[in-house]
N, C-alpha and C positions, 0 to 999 in steps of 0.2 A: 529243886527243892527250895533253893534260895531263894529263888523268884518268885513263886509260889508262895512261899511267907511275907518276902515283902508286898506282895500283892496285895493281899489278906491285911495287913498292916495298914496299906494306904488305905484301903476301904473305910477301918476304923478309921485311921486321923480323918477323912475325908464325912467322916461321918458329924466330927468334932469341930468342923469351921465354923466359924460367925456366920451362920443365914439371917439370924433376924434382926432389920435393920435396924432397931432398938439396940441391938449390943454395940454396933459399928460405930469407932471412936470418929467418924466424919459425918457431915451432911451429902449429900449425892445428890445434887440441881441439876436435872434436864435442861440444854442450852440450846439446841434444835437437833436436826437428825440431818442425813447425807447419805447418800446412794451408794452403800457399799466402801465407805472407806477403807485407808488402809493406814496413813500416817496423817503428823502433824507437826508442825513446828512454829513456834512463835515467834513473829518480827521484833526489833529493838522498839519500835513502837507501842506495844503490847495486841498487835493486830492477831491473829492467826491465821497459817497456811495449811488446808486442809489436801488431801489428793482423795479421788476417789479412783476405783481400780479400771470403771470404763473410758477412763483418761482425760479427766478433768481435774488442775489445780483452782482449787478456792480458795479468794479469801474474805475470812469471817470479820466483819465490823463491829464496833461495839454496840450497835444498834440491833445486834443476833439476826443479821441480814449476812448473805454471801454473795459475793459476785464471781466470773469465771475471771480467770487470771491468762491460763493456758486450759488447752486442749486440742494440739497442733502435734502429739507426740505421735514423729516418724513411724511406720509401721507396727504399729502395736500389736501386741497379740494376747488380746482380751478372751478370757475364758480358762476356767477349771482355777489354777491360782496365779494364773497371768492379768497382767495387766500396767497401770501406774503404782510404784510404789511407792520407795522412801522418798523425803524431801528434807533439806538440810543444809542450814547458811554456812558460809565461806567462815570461819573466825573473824574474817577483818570484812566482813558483811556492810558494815557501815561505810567503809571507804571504800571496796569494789563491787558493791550491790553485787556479787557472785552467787547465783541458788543451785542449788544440784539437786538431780531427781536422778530416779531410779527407776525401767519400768522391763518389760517381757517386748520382747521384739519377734517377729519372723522373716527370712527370707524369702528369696522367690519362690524356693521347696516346698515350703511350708515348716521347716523346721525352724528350731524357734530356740533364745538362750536371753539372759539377762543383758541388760547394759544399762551406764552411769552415763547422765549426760550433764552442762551444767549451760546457763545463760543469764544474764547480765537483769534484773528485776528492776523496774522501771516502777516507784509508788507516787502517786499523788491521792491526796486529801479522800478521793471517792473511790479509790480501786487500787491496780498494779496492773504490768502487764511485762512479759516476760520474751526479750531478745536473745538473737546471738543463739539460740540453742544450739550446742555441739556437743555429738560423743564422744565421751574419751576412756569410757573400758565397755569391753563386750568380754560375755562367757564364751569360750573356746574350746569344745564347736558346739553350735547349735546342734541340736540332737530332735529327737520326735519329743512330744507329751506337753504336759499342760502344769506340770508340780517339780517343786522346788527349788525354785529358782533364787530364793535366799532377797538377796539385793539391799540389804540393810545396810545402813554407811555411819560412818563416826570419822570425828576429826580428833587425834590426838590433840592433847597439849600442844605439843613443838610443832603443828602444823601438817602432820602424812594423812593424808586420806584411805581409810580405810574401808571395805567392803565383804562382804559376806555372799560369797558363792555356793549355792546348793548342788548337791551333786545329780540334780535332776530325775533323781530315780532310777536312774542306771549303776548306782550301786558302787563300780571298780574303778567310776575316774575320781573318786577321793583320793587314791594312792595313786596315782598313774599323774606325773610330772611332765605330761606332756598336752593336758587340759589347766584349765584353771577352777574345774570344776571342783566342789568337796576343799574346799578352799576359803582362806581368811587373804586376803589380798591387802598389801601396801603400796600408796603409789604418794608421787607428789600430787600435789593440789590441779596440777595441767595434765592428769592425767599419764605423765615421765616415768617413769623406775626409779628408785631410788637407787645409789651406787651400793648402800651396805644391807639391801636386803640380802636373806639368809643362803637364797639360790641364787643370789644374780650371777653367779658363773657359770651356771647353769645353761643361761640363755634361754631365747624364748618367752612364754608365757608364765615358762617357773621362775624368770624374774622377777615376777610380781608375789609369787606366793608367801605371805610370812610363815601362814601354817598351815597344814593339810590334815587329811583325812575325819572329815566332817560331815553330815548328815544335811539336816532342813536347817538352815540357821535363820534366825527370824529376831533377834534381837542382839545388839552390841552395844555397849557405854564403856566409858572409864569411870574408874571412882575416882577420890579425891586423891587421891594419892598416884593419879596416872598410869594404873593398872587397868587392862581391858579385858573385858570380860563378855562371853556371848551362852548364850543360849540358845538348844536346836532340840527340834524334835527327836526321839527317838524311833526305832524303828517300831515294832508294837509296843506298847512303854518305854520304860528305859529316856526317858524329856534328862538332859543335862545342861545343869551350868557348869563351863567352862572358864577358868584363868587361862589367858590366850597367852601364851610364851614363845617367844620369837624362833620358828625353824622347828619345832615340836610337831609331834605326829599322834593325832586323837584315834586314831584306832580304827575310823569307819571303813569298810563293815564287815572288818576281820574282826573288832569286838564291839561289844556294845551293850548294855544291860539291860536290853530290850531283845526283842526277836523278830522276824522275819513275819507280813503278815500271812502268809504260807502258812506257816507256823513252823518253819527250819527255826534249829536254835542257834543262836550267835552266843559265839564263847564272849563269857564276859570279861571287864577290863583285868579285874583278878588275875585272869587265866593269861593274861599277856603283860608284862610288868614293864617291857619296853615302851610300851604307849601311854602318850598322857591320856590319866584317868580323870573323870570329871569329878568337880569341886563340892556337886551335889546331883542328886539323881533322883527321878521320880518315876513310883513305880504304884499306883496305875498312874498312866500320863493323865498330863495338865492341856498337854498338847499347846507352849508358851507361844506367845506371839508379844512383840513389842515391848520396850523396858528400857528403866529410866533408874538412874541412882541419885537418891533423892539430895540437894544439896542446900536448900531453902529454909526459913525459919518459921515458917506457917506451921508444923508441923516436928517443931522440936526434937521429940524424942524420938524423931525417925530419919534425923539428920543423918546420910551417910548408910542407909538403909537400899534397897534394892526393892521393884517395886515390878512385876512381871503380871503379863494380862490372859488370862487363861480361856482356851478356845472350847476346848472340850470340858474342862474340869466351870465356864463360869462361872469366873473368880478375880477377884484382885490377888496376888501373891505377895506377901513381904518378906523380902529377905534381909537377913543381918548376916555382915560381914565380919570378919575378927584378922584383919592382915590379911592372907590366901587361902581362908579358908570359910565356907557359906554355909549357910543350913537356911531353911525355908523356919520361918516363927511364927507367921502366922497368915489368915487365909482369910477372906473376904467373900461370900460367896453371892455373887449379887442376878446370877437368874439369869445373866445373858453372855454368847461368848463376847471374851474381850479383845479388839480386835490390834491395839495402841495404850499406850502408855505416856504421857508428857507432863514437865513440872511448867507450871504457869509464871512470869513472873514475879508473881506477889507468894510465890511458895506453895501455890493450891495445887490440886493433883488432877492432869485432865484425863479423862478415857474416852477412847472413841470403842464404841458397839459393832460389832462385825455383822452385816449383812443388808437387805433392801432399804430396809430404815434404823441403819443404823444410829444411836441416839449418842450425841457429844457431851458428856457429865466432867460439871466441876466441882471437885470434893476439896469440904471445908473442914475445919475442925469445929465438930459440937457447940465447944464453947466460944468458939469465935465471933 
């Protein structure tokens, strides 16, 4: 009954977003398009690095020309929502030109799981080009299927690399400590364990884990204040943001405020009080991909705001934050799914477009 009401609930608010581009307090400039993207990140230059998911890293010039960077990644396994993902500079990027990518891999089997790899980016004036590729985390084990394979990465403040492991649709290695699947993963920068992760006496792969029992996780940031924060799919509804708390256990998919697409019901977080419950929940899904908290001055009064790209629901999402706790304010609905989320240097807000031609938009404020 509860879900049912909030159903019905989201319909209306979903009925109540901004669609008409006359109301939307930014401009949204088409910048070109790309084959299926998936991430983005912006060089200290103000360049940008694009990925697309059939395994090409681009980069965008300010002339809105791209060139190939890479696309040399070891056995990829392109198809369903594999592919190249995330991409993301070292902190000290300027002094070790370090880049890290994320992409779906397979073995000799054919089965197939996530891994993080990083190599040395080489720029001059007309391009870039990327050395040294080496892996240094793989999901364990590769398993059969084609979805959720998570692979979103963030660098704290104090330097740990963090990653986002989906539990690939198998459901029970979210709890199961001997995958690192359905998992939020810490590591050092090379890839190492850290000594005071939550499991490292664990050994193993649960050395790596901060936290477990997690779903499709498809976006992670910190805010200002060095809190992380992720968001995953749910299972039929039920899309959560998550405050990510060190050694905490989210409940997948013993709960969840979503349901099976079967249609089996999953007891929700309520019904289990020992599991961290999520910070916010969407109930019909947004189905979230990509996100970014905004920290720029382009856009003022959304300084410290949260900013989530919606696949199913397209939408831009804004979230506000109040300490550890989020609620969704307002909603964008721009007509196409959103595939990425990125803040620009000068504060502007970019999205990349999910699909064949996917289109690269950079949003300004009105009055700017």
């Amino acid at each position: 009954m509860q879900r049912a009401v909030l159903l019905l609930l989201g319909v209306i608010l979903t009925a109540c977003v901004a669609a008409d581009p006359d109301a939307w307090p930014f401009n949204a400039t088409p910048v070109t398009t790309f084959k299926q993207p998936w991430a983005m990140t912006f060089l200290p230059d103000g360049r940008l690095l694009v990925t697309e998911k059939a395994g090409r890293l681009l980069l965008l010039t300010a002339d809105g020309n791209s060139t190939v960077v890479f696309e040399d990644v070891p056995n990829l396994a392109y198809g369903g929502q594999g592919g190249l993902g995330d991409v993301v500079l070292h902190p000290d990027f300027v002094e070790n030109k370090l880049l890290y990518l994320s992409f779906a891999e397979a073995d000799e089997r054919g089965l197939r799981g996530a891994a993080v790899a990083r190599g040395m980016l080489e720029l001059d004036p007309a391009g870039a080009h990327l050395k040294n590729f080496e892996v240094i985390w793989r999901q364990v084990p590769k398993v059969t299927g084609r979805g959720h394979y998570g692979h979103r990465i963030a660098f704290s403040p104090d330097g740990y690399l963090f990653i986002t492991s989906g539990e690939r649709q198998k459901f029970d290695p979210a709890q199961d400590m001997q995958t690192n699947l359905g998992k939020i993963v810490r590591l050092k920068a090379d890839g190492s364990v850290p000594s005071d992760n939550p499991f490292v006496a664990h050994g193993g792969v649960a050395a790596e884990v901060w936290t477990l029992g997690h779903r499709n996780l498809l976006g992670l940031a910190f805010d200002g204040d060095g809190r992380l924060w992720n968001h995953e799919m749910g299972a039929r509804h039920g899309d959560e943001l998550n405050l990510v708390i060190r050694g905490e256990n989210y409940g997948y998919p013993i709960v969840s405020d979503g349901d099976h697409y079967s249609g089996v019901e999953i007891p929700d977080h309520a019904t289990r009080p020992e599991f961290t419950a999520p910070k916010a929940v969407w109930i019909p899904t947004i189905a979230p991909a990509g996100f970014v908290i905004y920290s720029g001055k382009l856009f003022s009064d959304w300084d410290g705001d949260g900013f989530i790209g919606g696949l199913e629901s397209e939408s831009l999402i804004r979230v506000e934050f109040d300490g550890e706790t989020a609620r969704e304010a307002e909603r964008f609905a721009l007509g196409e799914r959103i595939r990425e989320v990125e803040q620009g240097p000068d504060g502007s807000i970019w999205l990349l477009e999910d699909g064949r031609r996917g289109r690269l938009l950079r949003l300004t404020p009105k009055n700017h």
